[in-house]
C-alpha positions in Angstrom: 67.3 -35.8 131.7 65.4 -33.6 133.7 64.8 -32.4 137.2 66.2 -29.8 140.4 67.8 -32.1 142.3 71.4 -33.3 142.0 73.2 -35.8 143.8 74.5 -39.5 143.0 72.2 -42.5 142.7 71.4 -45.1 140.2 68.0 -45.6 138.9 65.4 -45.9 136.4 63.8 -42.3 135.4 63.4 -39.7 137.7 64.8 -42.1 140.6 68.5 -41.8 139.2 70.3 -38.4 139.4 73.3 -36.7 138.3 76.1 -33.8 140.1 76.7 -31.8 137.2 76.5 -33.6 133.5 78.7 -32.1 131.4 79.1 -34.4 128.2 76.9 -36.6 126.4 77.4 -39.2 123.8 75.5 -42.1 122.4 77.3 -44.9 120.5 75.7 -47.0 117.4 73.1 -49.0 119.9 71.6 -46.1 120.6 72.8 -46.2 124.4 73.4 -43.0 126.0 76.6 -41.8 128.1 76.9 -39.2 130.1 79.7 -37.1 131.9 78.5 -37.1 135.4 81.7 -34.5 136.5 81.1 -33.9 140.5 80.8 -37.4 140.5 83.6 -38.2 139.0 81.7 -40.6 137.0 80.5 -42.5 133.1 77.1 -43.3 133.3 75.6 -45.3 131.3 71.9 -44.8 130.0 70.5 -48.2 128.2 66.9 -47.8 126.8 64.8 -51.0 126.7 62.2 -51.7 123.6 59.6 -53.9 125.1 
């Protein structure tokens, strides 16, 4: 996750962004979730192996 600008929308890469991520975890699947705070949000990050 990277970037300058926060806010709340879905996406793939640079098009999705966050309000504040405070928490990160990844379960055994290797998917990625993340404490979105200001948006009172779980999001979920799935990676796809082509």
């Amino acid at each position: 996750m990277a970037g300058r600008t926060s806010g709340y929308k879905d996406g793939t890469g640079t098009d999705a962004q966050f309000k504040n991520p405070d928490g990160v975890a990844v379960d055994s699947s290797g998917t990625v979730y993340v404490a979105d705070t200001l948006n009172h949000r779980i999001r979920k990050i799935e990676y796809k192996v082509p």
